[in-house]
N, C-alpha and C positions, 0 to 999 in steps of 0.2 A: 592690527588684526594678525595674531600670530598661525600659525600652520593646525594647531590645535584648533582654534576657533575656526577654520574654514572646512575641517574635517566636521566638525561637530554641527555646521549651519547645515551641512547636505545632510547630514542622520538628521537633524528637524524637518527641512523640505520634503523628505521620505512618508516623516510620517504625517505630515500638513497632506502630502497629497493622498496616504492610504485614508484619513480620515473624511477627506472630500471622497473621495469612490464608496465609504464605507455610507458615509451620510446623505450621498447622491442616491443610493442603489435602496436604502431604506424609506426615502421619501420616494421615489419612482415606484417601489412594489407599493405603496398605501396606497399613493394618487392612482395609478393607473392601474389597481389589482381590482379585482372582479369585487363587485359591493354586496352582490348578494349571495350568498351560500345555501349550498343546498344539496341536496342528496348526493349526486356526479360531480359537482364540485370541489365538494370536502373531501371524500373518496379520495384513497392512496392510488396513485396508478403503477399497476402491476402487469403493462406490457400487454394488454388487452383482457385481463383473464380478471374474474371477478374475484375479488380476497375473498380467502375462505378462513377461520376461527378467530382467537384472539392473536391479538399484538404480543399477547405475552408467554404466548405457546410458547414450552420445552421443546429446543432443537436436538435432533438425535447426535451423540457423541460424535457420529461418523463425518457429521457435516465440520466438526473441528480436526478431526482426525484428514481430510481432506483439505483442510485450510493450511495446515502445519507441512502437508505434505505440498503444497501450493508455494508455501514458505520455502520450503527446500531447494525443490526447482527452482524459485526466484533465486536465491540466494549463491546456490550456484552457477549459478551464469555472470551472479555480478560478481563471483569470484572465479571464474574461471577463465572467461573471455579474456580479462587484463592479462592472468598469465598467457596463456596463448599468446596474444599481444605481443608480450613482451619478453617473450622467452628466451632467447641469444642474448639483451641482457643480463637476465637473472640467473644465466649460464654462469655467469661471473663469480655470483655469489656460492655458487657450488652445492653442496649437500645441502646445507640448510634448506636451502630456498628448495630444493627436492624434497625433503623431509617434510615439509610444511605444504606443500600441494598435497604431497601422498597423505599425511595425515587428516588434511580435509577432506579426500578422497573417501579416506577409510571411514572418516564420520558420516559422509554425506552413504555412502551404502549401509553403513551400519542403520541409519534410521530409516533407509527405504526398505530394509529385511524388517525393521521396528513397523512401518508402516503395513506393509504383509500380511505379517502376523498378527496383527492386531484389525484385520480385515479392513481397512480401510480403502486398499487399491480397489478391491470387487465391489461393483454396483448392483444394487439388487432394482429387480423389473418389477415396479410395482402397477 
C-alpha cells in the first residue's frame, strides 16, 4: 500500500462518514418528526409574528441595495484586518503593497458614495 493509496482511504472514510450523518439525520427527521400536520405545524416560523402575503412577493431593490452594502463591510474587514495584522511585514514589500490597500480603499468609498446616492443608507419609517 503505496502513500497514494493511504491518502486516498481517508478521502473514502470522509465520505463513508458524511454519508452516515447524511443518512442518520434523514431517517431520525422521518422517525421522530411530528406525523401529523396541520395548520401551526406546516406554518413557516417567523420569530413569532404571523406571515403575512405570498412567498413570492417582489422584494424592494433597497433590501439588495442593503445586502451589497452588508457585502462591503464584510468584505472589508476580511480584507483589512490581515493587513493591520500584518503591516511591518508588508512594509517590506513597499509601494505596492501601499498601492493595493489605497486602491481598495478607494473602491471600498467609491461604492459607499455608490450606496448614498442611490438611497440605500436611509431607512424609511414605515
Amino acid at each position: 500500500m503505496g502513500a497514494a493509496d493511504s491518502n486516498l482511504l481517508g478521502i473514502f472514510v470522509m465520505f463513508g462518514f458524511a454519508a452516515v450523518v447524511v443518512g442518520g439525520s434523514f431517517f431520525a427527521g422521518r422517525f421522530l418528526g411530528p406525523r401529523r400536520l396541520y395548520g401551526p405545524k406546516i406554518m413557516s416560523y417567523e420569530c413569532g409574528i404571523t406571515p403575512t402575503g405570498e412567498a413570492r412577493d417582489r422584494l424592494s431593490v433597497k433590501y439588495y441595495l442593503v445586502a451589497i452594502l452588508f457585502l462591503l463591510f464584510d468584505l472589508e474587514a476580511a480584507f483589512l484586518i490581515p493587513v493591520a495584522l500584518t503591516w511591518p511585514q508588508l512594509r517590506m514589500i513597499g509601494f505596492a503593497g501601499l498601492m493595493a490597500t489605497l486602491f481598495f480603499l478607494g473602491f471600498f468609498v467609491l461604492s459607499i458614495w455608490y450606496e448614498y446616492r442611490a438611497g440605500a443608507i436611509e431607512w424609511e419609517e414605515s
